[in-house]
N, C-alpha and C positions, 0 to 999 in steps of 0.2 A: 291823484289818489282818491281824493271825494268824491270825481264825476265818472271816474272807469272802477275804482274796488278791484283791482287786481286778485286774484288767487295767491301768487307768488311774487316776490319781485328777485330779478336775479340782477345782483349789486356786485360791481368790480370796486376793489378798495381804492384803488390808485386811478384819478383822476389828473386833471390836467395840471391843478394846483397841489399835487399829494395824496394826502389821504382823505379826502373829504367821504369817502365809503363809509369809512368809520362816523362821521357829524351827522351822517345821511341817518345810521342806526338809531344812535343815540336819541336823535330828532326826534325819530318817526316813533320809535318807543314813549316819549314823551306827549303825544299825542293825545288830547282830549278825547277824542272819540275812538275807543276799545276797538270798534272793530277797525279802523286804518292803524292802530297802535300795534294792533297785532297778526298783522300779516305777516306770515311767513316771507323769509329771508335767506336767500340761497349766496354766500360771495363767494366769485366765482375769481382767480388772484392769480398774479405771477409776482407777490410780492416778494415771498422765497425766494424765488430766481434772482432778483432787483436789488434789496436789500439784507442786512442780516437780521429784521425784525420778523420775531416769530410769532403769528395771529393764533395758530396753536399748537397746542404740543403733537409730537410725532408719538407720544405715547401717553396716556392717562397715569398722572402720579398722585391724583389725589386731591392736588391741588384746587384746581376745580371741575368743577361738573359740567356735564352739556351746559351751553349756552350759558351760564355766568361770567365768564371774560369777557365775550361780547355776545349780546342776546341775538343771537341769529340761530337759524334751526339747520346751517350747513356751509359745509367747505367744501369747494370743491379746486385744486390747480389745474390754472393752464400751462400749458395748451390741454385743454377737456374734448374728449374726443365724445362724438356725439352721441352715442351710447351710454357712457359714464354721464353725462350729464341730465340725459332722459330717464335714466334709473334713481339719478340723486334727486331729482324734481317727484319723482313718483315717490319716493320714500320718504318725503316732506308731505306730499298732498296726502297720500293715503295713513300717514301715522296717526297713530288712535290719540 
């Protein structure tokens, strides 16, 4: 992250020990230097499919808002076909 500065990083939740996507977030928000702190974050999941933990709602109830459950700027499930996933990266990079 220091020596490349990414644009994006596109993060799978479910690693080889679980959920370390998730410590990955958390971490890298906590980051002394703003700008690695706040790179954009695209995860990209088949946690649905795996699990019955839901990372987020199927519908907005209020609850919370973009990105307060977990600070990332996108969801997207696999299997992402390469289309959906070129337009979700463009809708992160180009958002005001």
């Amino acid at each position: 992250m220091q020596s490349d500065r990414p644009d994006i990083i596109i993060l799978d939740v479910m690693m080889p020990d679980g959920t370390e996507g998730f410590h990955f977030v958390w971490s890298l928000r906590q980051h002394a230097d703003r700008n690695i702190a706040d790179t954009p974050i695209l995860m990209v999941t088949a946690i649905h499919d795996k699990t019955k933990l839901r990372i987020y709602p199927d519908r907005t109830d209020g609850t919370y808002k973009s990105g307060e459950f977990l600070p990332v700027q996108g969801f997207i499930d696999k299997p992402a076909q390469p289309e959906d996933l070129v337009a979700k990266i463009k809708g992160v990079l180009c958002a005001p």
